[in-house]
VEXLUMRO-657176 format. One record per atom (N, C-alpha, C): residue in one letter; x, y negated, z. Coordinates in pm, whole numbers, padded with zeros to 5 digits, always signed. Layout:
N
aXYZ
...
# end
This chain:
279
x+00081+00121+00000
x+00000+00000+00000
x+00085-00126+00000
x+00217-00125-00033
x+00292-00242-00015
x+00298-00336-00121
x+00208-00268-00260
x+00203-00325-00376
x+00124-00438-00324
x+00049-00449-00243
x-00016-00578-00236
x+00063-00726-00187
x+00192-00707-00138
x+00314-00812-00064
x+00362-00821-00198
x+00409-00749-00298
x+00512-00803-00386
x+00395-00893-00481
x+00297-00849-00540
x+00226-00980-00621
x+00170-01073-00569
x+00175-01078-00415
x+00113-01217-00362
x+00236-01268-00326
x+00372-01233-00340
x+00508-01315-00325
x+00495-01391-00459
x+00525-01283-00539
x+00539-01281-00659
x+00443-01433-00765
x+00321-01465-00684
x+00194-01541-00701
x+00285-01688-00685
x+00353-01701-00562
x+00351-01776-00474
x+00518-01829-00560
x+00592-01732-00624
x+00716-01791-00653
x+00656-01879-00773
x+00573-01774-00840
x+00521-01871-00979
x+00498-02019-00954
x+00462-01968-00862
x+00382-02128-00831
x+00474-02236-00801
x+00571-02179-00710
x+00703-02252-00662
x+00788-02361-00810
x+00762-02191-00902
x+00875-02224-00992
x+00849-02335-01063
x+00713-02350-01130
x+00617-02447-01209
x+00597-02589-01133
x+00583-02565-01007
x+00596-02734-00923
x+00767-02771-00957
x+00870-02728-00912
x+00992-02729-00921
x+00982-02733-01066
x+00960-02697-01168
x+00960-02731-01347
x+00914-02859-01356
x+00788-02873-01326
x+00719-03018-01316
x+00804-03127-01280
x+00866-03113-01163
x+00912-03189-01097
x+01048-03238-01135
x+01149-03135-01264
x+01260-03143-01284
x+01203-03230-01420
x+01100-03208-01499
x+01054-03244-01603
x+01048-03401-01594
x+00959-03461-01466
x+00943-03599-01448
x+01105-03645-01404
x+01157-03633-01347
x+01322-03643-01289
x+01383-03717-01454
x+01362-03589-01576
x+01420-03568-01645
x+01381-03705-01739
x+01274-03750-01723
x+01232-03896-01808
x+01245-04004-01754
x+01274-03963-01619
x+01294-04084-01538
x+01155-04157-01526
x+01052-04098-01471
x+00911-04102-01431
x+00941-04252-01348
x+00993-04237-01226
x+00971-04316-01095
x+01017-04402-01187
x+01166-04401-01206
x+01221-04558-01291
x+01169-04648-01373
x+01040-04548-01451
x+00984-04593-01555
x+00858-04647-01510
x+00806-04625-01410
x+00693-04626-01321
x+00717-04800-01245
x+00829-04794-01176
x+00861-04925-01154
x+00919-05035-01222
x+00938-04983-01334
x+00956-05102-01452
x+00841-05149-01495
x+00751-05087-01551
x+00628-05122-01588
x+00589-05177-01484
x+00578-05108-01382
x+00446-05251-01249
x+00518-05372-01237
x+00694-05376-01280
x+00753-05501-01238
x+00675-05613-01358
x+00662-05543-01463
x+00595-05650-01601
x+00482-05628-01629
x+00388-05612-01508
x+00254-05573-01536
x+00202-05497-01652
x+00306-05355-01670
x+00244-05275-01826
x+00203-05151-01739
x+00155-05130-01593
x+00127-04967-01551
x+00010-04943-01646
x-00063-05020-01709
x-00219-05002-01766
x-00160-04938-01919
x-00060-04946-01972
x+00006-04918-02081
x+00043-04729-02042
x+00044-04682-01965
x+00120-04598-01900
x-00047-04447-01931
x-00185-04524-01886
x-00272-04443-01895
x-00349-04475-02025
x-00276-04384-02127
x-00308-04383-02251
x-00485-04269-02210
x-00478-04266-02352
x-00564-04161-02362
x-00573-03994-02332
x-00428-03972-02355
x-00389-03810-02325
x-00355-03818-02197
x-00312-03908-02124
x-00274-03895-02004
x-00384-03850-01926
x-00517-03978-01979
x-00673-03923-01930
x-00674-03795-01928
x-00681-03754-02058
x-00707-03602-02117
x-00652-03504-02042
x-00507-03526-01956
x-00471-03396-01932
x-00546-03422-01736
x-00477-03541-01672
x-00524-03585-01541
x-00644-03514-01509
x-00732-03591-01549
x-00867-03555-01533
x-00934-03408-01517
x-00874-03345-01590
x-00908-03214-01540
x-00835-03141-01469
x-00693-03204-01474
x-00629-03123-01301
x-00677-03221-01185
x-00715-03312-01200
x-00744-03338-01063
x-00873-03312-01016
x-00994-03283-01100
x-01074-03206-01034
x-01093-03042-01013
x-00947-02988-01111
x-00930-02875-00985
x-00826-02846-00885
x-00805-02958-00884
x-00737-02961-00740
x-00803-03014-00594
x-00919-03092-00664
x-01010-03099-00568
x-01127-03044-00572
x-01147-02995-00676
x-01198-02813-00617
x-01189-02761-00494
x-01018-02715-00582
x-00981-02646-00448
x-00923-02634-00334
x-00929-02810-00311
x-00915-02843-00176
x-01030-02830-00125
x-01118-02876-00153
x-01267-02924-00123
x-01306-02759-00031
x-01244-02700-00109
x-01330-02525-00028
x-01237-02448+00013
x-01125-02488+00022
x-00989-02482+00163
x-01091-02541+00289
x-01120-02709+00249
x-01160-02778+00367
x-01299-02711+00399
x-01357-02659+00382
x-01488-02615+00428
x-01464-02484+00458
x-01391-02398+00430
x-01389-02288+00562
x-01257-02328+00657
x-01175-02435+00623
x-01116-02444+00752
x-01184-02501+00865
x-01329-02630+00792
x-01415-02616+00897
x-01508-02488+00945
x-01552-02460+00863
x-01628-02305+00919
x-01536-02267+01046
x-01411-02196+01012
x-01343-02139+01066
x-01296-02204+01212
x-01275-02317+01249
x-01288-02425+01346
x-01427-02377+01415
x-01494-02425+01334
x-01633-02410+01401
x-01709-02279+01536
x-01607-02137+01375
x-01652-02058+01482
x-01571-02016+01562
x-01436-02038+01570
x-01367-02031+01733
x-01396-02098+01804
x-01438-02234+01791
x-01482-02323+01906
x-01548-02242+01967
x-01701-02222+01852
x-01794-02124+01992
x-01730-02062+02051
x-01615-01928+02004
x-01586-01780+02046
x-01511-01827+02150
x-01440-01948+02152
x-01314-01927+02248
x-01377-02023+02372
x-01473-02060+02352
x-01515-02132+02480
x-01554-02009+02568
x-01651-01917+02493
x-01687-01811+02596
x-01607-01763+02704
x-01648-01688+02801
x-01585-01682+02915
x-01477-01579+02886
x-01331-01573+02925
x-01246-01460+02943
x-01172-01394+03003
x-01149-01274+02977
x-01095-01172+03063
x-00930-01143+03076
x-00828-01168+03198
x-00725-01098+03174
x-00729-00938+03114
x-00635-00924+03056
x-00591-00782+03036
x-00555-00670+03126
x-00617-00562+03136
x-00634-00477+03204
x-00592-00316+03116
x-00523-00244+03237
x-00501-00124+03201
x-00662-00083+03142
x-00655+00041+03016
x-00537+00081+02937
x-00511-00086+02804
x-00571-00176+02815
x-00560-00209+02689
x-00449-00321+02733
x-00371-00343+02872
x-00257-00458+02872
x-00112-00333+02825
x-00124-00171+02844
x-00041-00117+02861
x-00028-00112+02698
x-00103-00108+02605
x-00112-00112+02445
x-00052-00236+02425
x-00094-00309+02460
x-00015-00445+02404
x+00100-00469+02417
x+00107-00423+02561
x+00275-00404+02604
x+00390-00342+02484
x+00300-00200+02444
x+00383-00085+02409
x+00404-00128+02239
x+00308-00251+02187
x+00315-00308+02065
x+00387-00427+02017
x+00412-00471+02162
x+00504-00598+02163
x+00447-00685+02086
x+00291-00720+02147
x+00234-00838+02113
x+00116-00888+02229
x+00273-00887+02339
x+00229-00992+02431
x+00204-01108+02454
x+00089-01178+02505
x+00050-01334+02476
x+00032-01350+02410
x-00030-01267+02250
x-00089-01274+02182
x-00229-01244+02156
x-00287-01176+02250
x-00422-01126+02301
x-00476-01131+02346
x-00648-01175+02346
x-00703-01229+02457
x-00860-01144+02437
x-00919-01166+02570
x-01037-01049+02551
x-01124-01162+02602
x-01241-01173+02572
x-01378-01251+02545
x-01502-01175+02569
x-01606-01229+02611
x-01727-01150+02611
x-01792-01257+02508
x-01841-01125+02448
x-01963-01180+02323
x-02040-01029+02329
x-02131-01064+02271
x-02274-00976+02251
x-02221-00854+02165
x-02115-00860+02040
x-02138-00759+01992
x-02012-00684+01943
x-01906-00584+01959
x-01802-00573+01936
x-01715-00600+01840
x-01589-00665+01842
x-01562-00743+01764
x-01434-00733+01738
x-01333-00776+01645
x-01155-00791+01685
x-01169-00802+01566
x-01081-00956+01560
x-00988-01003+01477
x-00903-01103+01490
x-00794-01175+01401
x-00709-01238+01388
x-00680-01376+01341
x-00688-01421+01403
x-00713-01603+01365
x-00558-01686+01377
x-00581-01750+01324
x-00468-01890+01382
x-00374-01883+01226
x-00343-02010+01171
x-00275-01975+01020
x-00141-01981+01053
x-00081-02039+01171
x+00073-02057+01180
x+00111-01985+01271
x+00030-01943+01371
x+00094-01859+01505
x-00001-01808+01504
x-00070-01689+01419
x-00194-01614+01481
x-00180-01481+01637
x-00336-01507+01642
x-00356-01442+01759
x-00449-01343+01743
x-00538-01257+01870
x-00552-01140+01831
x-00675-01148+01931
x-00783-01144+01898
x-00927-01194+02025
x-00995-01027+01981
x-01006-00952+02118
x-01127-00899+02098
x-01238-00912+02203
x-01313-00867+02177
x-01431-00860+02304
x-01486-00730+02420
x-01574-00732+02468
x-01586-00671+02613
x-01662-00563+02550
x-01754-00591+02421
x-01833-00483+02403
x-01750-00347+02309
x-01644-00443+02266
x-01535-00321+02214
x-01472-00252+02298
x-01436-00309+02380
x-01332-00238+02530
x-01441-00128+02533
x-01514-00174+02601
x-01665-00058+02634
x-01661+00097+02603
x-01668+00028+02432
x-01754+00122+02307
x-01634+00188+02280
x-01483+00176+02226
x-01394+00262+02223
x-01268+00341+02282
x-01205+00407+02280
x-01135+00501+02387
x-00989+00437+02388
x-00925+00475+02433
x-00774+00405+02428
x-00681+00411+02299
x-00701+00539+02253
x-00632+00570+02150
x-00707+00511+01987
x-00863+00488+02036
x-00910+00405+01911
x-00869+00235+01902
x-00886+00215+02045
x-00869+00084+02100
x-00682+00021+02027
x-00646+00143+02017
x-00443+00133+01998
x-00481+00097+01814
x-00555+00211+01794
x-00567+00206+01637
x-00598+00052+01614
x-00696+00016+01628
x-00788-00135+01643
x-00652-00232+01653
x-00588-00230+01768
x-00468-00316+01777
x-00384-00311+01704
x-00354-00233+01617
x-00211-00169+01541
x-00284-00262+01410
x-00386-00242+01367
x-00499-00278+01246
x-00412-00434+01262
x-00522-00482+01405
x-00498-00676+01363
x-00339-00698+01398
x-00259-00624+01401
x-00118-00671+01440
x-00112-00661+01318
x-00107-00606+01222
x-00044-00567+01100
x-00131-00767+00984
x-00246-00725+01039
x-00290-00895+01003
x-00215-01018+01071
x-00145-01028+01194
x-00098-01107+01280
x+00072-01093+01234
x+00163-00994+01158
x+00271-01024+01135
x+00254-01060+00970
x+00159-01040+00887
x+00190-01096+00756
x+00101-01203+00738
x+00025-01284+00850
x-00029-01430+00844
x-00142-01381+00761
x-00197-01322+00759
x-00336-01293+00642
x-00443-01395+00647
x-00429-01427+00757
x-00543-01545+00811
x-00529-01717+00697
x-00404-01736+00678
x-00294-01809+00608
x-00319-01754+00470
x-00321-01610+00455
x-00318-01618+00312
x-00458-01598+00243
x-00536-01572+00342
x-00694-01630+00349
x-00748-01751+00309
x-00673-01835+00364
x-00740-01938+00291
x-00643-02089+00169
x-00537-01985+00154
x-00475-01975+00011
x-00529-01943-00104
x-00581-01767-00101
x-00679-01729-00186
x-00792-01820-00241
x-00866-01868-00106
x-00957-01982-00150
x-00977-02136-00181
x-00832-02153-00174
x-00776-02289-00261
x-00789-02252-00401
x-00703-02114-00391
x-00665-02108-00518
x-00774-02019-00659
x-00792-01952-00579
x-00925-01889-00639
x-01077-01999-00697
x-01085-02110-00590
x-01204-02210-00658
x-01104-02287-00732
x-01009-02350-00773
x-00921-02439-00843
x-00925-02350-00973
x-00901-02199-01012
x-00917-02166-01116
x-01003-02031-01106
x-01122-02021-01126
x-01225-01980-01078
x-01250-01791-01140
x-01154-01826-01279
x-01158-01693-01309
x-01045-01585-01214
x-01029-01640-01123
x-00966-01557-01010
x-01023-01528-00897
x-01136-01557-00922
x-01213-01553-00778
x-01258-01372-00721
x-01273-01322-00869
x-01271-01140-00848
x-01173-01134-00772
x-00978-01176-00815
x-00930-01137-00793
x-00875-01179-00642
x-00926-01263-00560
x-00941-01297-00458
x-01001-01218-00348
x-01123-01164-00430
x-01174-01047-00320
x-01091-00924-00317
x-01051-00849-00431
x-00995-00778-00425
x-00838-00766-00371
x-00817-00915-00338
x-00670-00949-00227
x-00730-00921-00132
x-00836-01020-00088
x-00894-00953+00094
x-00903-00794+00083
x-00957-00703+00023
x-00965-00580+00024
x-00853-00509-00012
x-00738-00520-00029
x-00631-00473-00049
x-00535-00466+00119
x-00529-00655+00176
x-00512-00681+00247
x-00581-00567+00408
x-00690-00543+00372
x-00759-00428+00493
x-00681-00302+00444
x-00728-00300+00352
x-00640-00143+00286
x-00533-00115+00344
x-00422-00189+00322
x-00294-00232+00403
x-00259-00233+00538
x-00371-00282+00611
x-00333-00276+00744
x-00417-00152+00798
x-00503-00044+00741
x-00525+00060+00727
x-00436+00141+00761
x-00363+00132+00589
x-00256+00247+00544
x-00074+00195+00670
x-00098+00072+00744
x+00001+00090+00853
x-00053+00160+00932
x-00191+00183+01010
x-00220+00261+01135
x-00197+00392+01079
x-00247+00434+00955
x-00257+00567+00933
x-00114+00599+00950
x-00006+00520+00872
x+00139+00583+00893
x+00173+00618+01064
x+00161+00510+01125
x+00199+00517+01263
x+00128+00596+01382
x-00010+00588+01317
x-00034+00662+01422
x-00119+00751+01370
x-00167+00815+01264
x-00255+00850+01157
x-00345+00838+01140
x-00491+00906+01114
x-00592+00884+01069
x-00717+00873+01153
x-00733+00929+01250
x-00801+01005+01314
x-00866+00879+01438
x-00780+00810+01519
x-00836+00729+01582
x-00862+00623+01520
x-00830+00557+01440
x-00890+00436+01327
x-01071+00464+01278
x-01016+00598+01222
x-01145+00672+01150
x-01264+00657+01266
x-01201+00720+01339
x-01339+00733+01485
x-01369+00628+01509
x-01321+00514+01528
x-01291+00351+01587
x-01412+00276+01452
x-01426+00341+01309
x-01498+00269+01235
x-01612+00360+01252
x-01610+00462+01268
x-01758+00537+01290
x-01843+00507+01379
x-01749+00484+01496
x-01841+00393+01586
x-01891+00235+01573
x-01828+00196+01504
x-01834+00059+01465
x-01967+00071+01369
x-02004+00126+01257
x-02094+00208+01220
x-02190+00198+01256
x-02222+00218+01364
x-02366+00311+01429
x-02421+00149+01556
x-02362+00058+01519
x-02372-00038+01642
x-02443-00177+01544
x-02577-00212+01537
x-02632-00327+01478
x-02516-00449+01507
x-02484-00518+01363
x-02489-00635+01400
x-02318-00665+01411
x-02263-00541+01426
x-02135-00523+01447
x-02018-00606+01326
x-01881-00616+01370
x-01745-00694+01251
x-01852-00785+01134
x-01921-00870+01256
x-02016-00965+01158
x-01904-01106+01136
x-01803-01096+01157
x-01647-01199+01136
x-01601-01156+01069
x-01621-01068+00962
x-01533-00943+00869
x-01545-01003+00735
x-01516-01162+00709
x-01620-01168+00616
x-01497-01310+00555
x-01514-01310+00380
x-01370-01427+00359
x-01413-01597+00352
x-01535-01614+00418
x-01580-01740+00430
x-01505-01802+00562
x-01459-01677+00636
x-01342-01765+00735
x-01219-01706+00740
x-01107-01793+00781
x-00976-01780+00735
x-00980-01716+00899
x-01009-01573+00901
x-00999-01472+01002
x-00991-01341+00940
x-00925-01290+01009
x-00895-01151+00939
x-00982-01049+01083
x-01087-01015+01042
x-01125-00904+01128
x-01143-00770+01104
x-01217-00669+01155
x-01217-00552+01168
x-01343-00505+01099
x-01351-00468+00964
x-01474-00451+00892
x-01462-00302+00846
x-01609-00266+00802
x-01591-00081+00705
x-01688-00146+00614
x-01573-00059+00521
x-01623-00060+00400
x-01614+00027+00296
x-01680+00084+00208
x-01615+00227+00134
x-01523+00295+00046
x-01438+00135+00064
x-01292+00197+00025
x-01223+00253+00141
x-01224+00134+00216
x-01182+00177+00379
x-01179+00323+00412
x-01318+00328+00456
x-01376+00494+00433
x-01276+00601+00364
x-01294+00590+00217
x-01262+00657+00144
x-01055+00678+00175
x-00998+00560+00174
x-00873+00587+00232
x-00845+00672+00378
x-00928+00678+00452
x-00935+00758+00564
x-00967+00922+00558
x-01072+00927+00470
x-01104+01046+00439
x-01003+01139+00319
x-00961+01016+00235
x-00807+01113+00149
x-00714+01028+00175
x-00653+00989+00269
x-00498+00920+00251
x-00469+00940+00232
x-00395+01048+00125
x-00282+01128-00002
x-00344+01037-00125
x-00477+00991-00106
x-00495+00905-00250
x-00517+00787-00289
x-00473+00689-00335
x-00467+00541-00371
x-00574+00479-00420
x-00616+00465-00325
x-00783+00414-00369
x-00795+00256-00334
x-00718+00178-00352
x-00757+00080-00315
x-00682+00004-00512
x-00779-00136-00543
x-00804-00183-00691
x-00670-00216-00695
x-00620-00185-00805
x-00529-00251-00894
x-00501-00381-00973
x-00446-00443-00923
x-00424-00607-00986
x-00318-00571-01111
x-00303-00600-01204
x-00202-00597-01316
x-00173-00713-01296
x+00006-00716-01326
x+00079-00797-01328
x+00024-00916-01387
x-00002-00874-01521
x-00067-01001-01601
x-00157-01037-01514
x-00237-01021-01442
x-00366-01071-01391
x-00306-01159-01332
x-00199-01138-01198
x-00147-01214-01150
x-00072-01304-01162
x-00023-01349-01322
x+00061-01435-01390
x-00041-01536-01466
x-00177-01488-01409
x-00275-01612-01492
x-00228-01734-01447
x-00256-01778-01300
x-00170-01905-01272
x-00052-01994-01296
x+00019-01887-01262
x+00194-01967-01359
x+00157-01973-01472
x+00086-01857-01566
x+00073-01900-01708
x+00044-02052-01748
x-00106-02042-01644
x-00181-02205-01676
x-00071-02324-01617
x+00005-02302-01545
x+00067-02439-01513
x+00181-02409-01583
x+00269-02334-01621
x+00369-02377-01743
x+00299-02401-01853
x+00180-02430-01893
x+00108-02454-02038
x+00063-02599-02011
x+00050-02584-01858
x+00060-02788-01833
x+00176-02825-01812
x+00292-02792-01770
x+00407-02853-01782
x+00463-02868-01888
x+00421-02773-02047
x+00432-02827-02152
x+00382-02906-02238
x+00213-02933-02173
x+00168-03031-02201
x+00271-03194-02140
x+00253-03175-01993
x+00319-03287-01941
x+00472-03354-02023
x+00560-03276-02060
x+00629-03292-02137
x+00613-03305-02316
x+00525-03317-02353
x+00486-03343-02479
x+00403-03509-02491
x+00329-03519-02386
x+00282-03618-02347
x+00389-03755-02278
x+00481-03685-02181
x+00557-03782-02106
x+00699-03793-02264
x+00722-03760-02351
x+00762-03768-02433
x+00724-03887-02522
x+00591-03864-02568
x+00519-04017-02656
x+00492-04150-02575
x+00536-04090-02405
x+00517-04262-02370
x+00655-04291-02322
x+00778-04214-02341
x+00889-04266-02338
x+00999-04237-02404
x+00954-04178-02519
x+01071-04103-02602
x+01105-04177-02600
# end
C-alpha cells in the first residue's frame, strides 16, 4: 500500500517544480524591474493587454476556487472540534494509557465523552488522536491497539494536512475531484494495510464489525473535514477479508501528472505572453 506516498510526493514535486519554473521564467524577463519602470511612467495600464486578461482571469478564479473550499472545511473542521473538544475529558487509564505508552504516542491522546463511538485524527501541523468513552466501552484491548495503530499511522503521515490539500486542489481543477476520493480511500487502505502488517488482521477486522452493528457510528469518517477518522467501507472490508490481494483503486501515473501537465502549459503560455510585452 505504499504506492499511495510516492504519487502524492510525486503530485507535490510537480507542483514545486512548475511554481519554481514560473518563478525562474518571471526572474528571467525581469518582471519586478519591468513592473517598476512602468508605475515610475505611469504605463502599468500598458502591462494588462488583452492576453494577459485572457490567461489571469481564469487562473485566478481557480485559485479561488480552491481556496474558497480549503476555507470552508477548515471552517467546518474548526467548528466541529470546538464542539468535540469542549466536551468533558478523561485521563488515560489502564489498558488504553499502557497502548499508548507501548506506541510511543504519548501526549498525543485524549479520551472525550460523546454519545457515539468514535476515533480520529485532527490537527494539520501537530496532529492528535481523540477517541471517546463509548469506544473504550464497546472494544477489547487488542481491538482498542488495532484502532490506535490505524490513527497513528494517520498522525505520522499528516493525512489530516493532506486532506485538505486534496480539496484545494481537487475544486481548483475539478476533473480531479474522483481522484481525490480515491486518495482519501487509499489513504484508509494504508493505514489498514500498517495494522494488518503489525499486528494483523483479526483485531482491526473485529474492531470494524463492531463498529458495524452500532447506529450512527465513525459519523467523522467523512472528507468534508480535514480529520482523518475511523470509517468501514467495502474496500476496507474486502482488504481484511483477502490481505494477499490489492484491492484498493489505482491512480495511473498520467492521472497524477494532470496538474503539472496544466501548469507547465501555463508557464508556456506565461512565457509566450511575457515575451510580446517585453521582447
Amino acid at each position: 500500500m505504499q504506492s499511495n506516498r510516492s504519487p502524492f510526493w510525486m503530485l507535490l514535486t510537480g507542483l514545486g517544480a512548475c511554481g519554481l519554473g514560473i518563478a525562474m521564467e518571471f526572474e528571467s524577463h525581469a518582471c519586478v524591474g519591468s513592473l517598476w519602470t512602468c508605475s515610475q511612467q505611469h504605463m502599468v495600464h500598458n502591462l494588462w493587454t488583452h492576453d494577459v486578461w485572457m490567461m489571469a482571469l481564469p487562473l485566478a478564479f481557480l485559485l479561488v476556487r480552491g481556496c474558497f473550499a480549503g476555507m470552508q472545511q477548515l471552517w467546518r473542521t474548526r467548528q466541529l472540534l470546538r464542539a468535540m473538544l469542549s466536551l468533558p475529558s478523561h485521563p488515560l487509564r489502564t489498558p488504553i494509557a499502557e497502548i499508548v505508552a507501548r506506541l510511543n504516542i504519548e501526549g498525543r491522546v485524549q479520551v472525550i465523552e460523546y454519545a457515539t463511538p468514535e476515533a480520529f485524527c485532527y490537527g494539520l501541523f501537530r496532529p492528535r488522536i481523540c477517541l471517546t468513552t463509548p469506544l473504550l466501552q464497546l472494544l477489547s484491548p487488542a481491538e482498542l491497539e488495532a484502532v490506535l495503530r490505524h490513527e497513528r499511522h494517520h498522525l505520522r503521515r499528516y493525512d489530516p494536512l493532506r486532506t485538505l490539500i486534496w480539496t484545494v486542489v481537487s475544486n481548483m481543477f475539478w476533473w480531479l475531484d474522483d481522484h481525490a476520493h480515491q486518495a482519501y480511500l487509499l489513504r484508509e487502505l494504508a493505514a489498514d494495510r500498517a495494522v494488518i502488517d503489525e499486528q494483523g488482521r483479526t483485531p482491526l477486522a473485529s474492531a470494524l464489525f463492531k463498529l458495524l452493528a452500532v447506529p450512527n457510528a465513525h459519523q467523522l469518517s467523512r472528507p468534508d473535514f480535514a480529520v482523518s477518522g475511523l470509517s468501514v467501507t467495502d474496500a476496507r472490508i474486502d482488504q481484511l477479508l483477502h490481505p494477499e490481494q490489492v484491492v484498493a483503486p489505482r491512480l495511473l501515473v498520467w492521472q497524477w501528472l494532470y496538474l503539472p501537465g496544466v501548469l507547465l502549459f501555463t508557464l508556456m503560455m506565461c512565457s509566450v505572453v511575457m515575451t510580446n510585452l517585453w521582447g
